[in-house]
ZADO-1210 file (C-alpha; in nm, 4 decimals, padded with zeros to 6 digits):
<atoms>
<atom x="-10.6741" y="03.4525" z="07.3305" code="UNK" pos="1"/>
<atom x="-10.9392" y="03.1617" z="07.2823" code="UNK" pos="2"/>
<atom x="-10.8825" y="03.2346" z="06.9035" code="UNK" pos="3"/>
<atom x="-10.5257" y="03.1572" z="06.9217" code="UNK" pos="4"/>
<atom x="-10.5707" y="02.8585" z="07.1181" code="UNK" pos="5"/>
<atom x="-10.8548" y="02.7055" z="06.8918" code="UNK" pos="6"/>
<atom x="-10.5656" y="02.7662" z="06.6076" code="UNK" pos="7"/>
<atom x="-10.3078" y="02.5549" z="06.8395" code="UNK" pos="8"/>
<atom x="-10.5542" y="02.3001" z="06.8935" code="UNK" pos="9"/>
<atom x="-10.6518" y="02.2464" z="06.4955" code="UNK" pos="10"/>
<atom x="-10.2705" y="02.2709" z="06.4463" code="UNK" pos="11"/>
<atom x="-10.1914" y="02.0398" z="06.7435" code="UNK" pos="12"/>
<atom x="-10.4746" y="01.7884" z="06.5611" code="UNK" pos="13"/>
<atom x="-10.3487" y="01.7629" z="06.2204" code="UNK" pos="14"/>
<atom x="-09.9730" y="01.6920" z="06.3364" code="UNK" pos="15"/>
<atom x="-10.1257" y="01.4181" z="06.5081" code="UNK" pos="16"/>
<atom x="-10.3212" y="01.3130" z="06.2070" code="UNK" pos="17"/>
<atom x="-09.9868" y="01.3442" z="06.0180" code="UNK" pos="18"/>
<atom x="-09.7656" y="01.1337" z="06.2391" code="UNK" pos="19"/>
<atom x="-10.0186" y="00.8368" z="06.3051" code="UNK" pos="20"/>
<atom x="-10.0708" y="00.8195" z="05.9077" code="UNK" pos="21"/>
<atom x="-09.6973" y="00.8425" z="05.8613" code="UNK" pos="22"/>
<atom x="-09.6406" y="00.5465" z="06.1290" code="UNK" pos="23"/>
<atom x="-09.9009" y="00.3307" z="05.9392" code="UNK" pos="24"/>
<atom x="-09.7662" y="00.3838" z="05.5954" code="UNK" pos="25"/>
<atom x="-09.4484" y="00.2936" z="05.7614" code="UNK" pos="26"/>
<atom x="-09.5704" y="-00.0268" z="05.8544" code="UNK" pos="27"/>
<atom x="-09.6330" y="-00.1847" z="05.5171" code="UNK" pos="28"/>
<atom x="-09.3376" y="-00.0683" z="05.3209" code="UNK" pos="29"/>
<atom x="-09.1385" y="-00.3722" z="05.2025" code="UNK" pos="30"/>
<atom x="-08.7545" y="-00.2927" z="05.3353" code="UNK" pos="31"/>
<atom x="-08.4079" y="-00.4340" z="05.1587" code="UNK" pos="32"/>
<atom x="-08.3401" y="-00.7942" z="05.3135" code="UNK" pos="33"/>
<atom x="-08.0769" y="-00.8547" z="05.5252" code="UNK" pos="34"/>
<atom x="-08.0263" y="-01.0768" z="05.8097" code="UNK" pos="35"/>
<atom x="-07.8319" y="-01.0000" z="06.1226" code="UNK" pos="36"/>
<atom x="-07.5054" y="-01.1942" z="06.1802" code="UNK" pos="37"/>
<atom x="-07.3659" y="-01.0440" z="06.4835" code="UNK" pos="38"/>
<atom x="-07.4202" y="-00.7457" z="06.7151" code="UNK" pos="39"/>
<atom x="-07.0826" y="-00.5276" z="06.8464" code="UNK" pos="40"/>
<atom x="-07.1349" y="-00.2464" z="07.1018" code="UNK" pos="41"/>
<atom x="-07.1392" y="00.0255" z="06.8532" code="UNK" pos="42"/>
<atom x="-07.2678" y="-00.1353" z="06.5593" code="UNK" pos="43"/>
<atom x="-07.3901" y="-00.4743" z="06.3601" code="UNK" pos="44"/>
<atom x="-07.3058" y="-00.6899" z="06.1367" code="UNK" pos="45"/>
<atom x="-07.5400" y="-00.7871" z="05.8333" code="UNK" pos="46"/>
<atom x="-07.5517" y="-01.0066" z="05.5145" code="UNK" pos="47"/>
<atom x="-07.8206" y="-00.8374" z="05.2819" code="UNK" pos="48"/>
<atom x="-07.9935" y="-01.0173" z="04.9956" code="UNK" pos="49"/>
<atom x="-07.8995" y="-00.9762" z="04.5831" code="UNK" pos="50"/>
<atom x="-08.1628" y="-00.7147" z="04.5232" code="UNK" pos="51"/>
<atom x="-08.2579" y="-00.5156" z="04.2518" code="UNK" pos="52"/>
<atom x="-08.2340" y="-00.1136" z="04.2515" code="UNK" pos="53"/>
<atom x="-08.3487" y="00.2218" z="04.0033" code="UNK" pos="54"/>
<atom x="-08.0932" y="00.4619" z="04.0638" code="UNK" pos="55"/>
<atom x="-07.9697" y="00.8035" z="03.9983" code="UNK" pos="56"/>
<atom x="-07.5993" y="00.9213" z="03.9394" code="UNK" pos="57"/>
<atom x="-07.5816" y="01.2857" z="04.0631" code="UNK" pos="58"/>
<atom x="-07.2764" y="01.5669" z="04.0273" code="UNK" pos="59"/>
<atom x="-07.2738" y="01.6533" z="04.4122" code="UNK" pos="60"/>
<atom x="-07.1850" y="01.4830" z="04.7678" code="UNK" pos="61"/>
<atom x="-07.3942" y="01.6940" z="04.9724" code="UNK" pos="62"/>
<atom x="-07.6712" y="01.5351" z="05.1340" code="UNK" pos="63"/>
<atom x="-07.9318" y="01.7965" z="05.1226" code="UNK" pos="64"/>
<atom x="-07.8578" y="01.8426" z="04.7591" code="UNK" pos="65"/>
<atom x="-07.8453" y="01.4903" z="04.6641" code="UNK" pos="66"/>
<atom x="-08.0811" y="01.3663" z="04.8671" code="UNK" pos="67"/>
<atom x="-08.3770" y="01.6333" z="04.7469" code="UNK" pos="68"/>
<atom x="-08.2753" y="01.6223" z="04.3960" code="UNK" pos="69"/>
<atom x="-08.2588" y="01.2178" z="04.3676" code="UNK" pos="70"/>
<atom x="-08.5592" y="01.1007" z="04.5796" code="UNK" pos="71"/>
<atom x="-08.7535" y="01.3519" z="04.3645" code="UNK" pos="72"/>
<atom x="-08.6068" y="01.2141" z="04.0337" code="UNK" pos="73"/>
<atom x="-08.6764" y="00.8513" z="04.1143" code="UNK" pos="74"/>
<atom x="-08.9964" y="00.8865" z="04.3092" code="UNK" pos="75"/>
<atom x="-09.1542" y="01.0956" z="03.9926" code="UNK" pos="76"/>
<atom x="-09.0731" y="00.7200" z="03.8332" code="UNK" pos="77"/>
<atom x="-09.2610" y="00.4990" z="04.0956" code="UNK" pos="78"/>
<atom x="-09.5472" y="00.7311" z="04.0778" code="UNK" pos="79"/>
<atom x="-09.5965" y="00.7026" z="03.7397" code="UNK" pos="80"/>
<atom x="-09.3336" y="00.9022" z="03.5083" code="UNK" pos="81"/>
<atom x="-09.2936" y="00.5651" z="03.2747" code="UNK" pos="82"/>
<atom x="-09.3653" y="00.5155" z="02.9341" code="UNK" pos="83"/>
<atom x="-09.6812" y="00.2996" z="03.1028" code="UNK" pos="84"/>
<atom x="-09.7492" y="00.5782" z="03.3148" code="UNK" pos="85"/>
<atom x="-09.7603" y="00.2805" z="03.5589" code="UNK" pos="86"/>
<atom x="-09.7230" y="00.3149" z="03.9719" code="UNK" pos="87"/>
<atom x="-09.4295" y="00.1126" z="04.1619" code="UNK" pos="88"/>
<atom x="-09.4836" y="00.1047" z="04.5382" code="UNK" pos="89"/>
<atom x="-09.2169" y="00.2568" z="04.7971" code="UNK" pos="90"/>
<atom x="-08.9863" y="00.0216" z="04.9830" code="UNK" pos="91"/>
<atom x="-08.7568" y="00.0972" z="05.2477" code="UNK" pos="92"/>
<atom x="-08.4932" y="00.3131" z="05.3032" code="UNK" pos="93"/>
<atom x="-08.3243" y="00.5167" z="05.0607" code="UNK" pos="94"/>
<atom x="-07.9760" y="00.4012" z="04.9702" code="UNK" pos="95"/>
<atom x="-07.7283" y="00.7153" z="04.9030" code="UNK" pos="96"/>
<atom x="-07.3940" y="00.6030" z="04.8381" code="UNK" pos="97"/>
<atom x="-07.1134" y="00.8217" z="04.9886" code="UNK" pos="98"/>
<atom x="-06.8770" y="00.8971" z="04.7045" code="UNK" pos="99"/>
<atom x="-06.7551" y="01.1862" z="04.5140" code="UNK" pos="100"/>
<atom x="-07.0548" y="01.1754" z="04.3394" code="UNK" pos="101"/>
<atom x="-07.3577" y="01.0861" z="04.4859" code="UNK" pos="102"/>
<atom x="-07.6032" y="00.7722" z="04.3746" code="UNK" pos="103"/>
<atom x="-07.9065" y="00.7300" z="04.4910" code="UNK" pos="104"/>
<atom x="-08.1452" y="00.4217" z="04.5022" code="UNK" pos="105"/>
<atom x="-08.4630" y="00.2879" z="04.5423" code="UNK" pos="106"/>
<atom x="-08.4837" y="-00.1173" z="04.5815" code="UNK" pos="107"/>
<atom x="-08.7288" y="-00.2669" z="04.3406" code="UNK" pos="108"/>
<atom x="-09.0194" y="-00.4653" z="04.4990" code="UNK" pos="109"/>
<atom x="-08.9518" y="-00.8495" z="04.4735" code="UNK" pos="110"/>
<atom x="-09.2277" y="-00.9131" z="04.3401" code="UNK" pos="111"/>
<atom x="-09.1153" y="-00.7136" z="04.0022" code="UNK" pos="112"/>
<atom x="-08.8534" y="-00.8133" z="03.7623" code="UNK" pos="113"/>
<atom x="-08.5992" y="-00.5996" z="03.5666" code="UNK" pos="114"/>
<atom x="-08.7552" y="-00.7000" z="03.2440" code="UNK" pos="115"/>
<atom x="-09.1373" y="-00.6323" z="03.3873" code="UNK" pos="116"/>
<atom x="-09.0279" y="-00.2753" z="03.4498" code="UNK" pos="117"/>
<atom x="-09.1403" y="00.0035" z="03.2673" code="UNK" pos="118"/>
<atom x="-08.8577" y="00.2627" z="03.1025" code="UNK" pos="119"/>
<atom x="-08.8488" y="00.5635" z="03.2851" code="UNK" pos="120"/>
<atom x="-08.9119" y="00.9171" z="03.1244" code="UNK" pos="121"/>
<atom x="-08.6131" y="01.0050" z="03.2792" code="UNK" pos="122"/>
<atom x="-08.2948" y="00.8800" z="03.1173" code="UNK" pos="123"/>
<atom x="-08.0896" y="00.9696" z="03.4092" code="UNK" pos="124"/>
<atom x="-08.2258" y="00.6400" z="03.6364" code="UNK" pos="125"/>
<atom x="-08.0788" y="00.3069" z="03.5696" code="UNK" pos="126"/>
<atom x="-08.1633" y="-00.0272" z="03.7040" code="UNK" pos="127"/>
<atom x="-07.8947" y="-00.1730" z="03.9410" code="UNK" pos="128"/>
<atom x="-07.8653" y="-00.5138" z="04.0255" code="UNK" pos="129"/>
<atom x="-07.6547" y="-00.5168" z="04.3980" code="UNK" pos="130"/>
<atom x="-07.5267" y="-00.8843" z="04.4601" code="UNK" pos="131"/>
<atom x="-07.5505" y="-01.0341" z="04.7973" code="UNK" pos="132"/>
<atom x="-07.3200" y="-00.8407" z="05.0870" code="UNK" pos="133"/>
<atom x="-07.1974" y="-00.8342" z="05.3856" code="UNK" pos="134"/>
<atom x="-07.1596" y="-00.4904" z="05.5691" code="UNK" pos="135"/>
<atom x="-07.1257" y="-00.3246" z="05.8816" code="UNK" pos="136"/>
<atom x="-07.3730" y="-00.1004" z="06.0219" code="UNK" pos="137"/>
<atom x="-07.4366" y="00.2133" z="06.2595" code="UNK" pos="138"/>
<atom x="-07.7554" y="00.3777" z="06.3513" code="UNK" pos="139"/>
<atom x="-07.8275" y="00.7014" z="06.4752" code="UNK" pos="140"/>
<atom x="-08.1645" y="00.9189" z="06.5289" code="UNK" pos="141"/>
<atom x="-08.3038" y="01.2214" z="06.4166" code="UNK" pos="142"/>
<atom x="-08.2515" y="01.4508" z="06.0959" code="UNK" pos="143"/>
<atom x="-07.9666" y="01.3839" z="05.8998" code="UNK" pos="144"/>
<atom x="-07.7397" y="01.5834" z="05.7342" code="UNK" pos="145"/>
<atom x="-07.3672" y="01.5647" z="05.5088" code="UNK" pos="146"/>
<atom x="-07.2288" y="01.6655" z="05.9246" code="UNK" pos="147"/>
<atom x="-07.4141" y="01.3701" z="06.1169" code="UNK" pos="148"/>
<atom x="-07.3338" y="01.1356" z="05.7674" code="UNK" pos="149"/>
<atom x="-06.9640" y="01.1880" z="05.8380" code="UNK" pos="150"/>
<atom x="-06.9692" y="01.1656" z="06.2264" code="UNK" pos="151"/>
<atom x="-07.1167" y="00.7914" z="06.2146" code="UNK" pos="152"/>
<atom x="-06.8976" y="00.7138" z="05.9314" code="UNK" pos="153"/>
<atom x="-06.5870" y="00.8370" z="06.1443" code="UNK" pos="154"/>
<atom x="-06.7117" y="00.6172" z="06.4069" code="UNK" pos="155"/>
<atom x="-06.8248" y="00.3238" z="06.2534" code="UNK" pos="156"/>
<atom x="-06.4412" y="00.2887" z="06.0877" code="UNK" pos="157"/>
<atom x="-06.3272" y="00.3391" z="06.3959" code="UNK" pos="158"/>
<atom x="-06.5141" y="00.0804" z="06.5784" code="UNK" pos="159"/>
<atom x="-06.4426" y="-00.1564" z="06.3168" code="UNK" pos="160"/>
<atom x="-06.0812" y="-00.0890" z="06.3464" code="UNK" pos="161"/>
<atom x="-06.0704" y="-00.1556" z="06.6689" code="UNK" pos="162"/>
<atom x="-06.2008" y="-00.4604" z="06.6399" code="UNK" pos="163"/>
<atom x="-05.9808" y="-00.5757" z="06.3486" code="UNK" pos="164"/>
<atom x="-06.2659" y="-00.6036" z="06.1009" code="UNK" pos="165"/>
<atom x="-06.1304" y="-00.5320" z="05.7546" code="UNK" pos="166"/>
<atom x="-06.4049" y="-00.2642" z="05.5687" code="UNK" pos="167"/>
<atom x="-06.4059" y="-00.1646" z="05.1689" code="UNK" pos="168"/>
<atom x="-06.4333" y="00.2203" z="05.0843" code="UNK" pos="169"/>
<atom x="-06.7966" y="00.1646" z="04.9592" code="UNK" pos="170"/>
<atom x="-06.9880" y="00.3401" z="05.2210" code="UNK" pos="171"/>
<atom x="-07.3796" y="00.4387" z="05.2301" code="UNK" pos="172"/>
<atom x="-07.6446" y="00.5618" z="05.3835" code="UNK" pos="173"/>
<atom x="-07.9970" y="00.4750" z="05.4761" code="UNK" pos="174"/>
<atom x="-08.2679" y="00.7335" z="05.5040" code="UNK" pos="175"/>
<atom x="-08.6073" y="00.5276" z="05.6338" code="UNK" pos="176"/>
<atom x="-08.8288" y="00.8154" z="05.7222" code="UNK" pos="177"/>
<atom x="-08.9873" y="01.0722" z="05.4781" code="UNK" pos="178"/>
<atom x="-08.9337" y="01.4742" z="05.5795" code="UNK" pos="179"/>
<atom x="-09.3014" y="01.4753" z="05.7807" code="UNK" pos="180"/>
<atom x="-09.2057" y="01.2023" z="06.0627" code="UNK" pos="181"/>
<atom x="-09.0763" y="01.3555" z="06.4021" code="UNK" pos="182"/>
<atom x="-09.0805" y="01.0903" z="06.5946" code="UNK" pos="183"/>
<atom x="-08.8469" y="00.7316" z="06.5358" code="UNK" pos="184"/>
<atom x="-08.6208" y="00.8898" z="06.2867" code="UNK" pos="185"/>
<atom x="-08.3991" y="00.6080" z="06.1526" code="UNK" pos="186"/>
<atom x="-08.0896" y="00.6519" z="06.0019" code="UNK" pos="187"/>
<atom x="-07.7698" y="00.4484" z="05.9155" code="UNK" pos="188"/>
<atom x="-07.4565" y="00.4444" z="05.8078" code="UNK" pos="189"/>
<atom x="-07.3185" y="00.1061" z="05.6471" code="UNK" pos="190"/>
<atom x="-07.0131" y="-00.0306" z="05.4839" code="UNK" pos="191"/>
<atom x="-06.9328" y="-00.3367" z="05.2588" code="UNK" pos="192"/>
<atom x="-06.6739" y="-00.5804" z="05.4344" code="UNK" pos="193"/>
<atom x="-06.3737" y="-00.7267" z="05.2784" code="UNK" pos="194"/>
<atom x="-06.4238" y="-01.0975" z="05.1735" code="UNK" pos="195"/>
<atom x="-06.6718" y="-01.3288" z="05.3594" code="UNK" pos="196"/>
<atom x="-06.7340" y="-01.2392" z="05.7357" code="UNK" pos="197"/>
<atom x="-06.7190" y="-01.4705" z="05.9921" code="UNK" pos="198"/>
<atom x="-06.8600" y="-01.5199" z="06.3752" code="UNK" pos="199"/>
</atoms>
């Protein structure tokens, strides 16, 4: 008995360890710009900076699949798999769009240029420049998955339909925690609006 509870104690100590070095890494991860320009019951709306993205175009929609297979192709680039063998810090969160084929992006540090970046080993990742937006956005906690994704989607349309707010079909989502947080998951779900928004 003391044996198994000196095991639960060491166990109990380094998932501690883990979540107080995951909230600090947290904390100095530069996240895409945006700026908040007005706040609904249900959801927000934004106006996020031009910003620069490496992406990867993937043959699937499923969010377990996609997200696995493209945060492993793109973070294998920031940590080094370039032709300078050169290391790109993480930003915040990981953009998946939410098509019939799934794209998913890292935002470029501002303080790097397209033409400063090294080519990736990998000739599946582009660069992507996304222009200024405006979109709408929901949040919900906890794990995601391809279910959750299309419950907040569902419900951010219809919130925005019921307040007249006309949406594009260009949907996303935003992943800002890696796999080993528990606590102050943060997901979203966000869509580009038609034409300029207004207050």
């Amino acid at each position: 008995m003391k044996t198994i509870l000196i095991i639960l104690g060491v166990l109990l100590l380094v998932f501690t360890v883990v979540q107080i070095f995951a909230l600090q890494s947290r904390s100095g991860i530069e996240s895409y710009p945006f700026s908040v320009a007005k706040k609904y019951q249900d959801f927000e709306i934004r106006n996020y900076e031009a910003s620069l993205f490496t992406s990867v175009k993937l043959s699937t929609k499923d969010y377990q699949e996609g997200s696995s297979k493209g945060f492993s192709i793109l973070a294998g680039y920031i940590f080094g798999g370039n032709e300078k063998e050169e290391k790109i810090s993480m930003t915040s969160p990981v953009a998946m769009s939410l098509d019939d084929s799934m794209t998913v992006m890292f935002m470029v540090p501002k303080n790097l240029k397209r033409e400063n970046l090294p080519k990736p080993n990998q000739s599946k990742i582009e660069f992507r420049e996304e222009p200024a937006k405006t979109v709408a956005a929901i949040n919900f906690g906890g794990w995601a998955d391809s279910e959750k994704i299309e419950k907040y989607k569902i419900q951010l349309k219809e919130a925005l339909d019921r307040e007249g707010i006309v949406y594009t079909n260009r949907f996303h989502f935003l992943g800002y925690n890696p796999p080993y947080d528990f606590f102050g998951r943060k997901n979203e779900v966000i869509v580009e609006l038609e034409g300029n928004y207004e207050n």
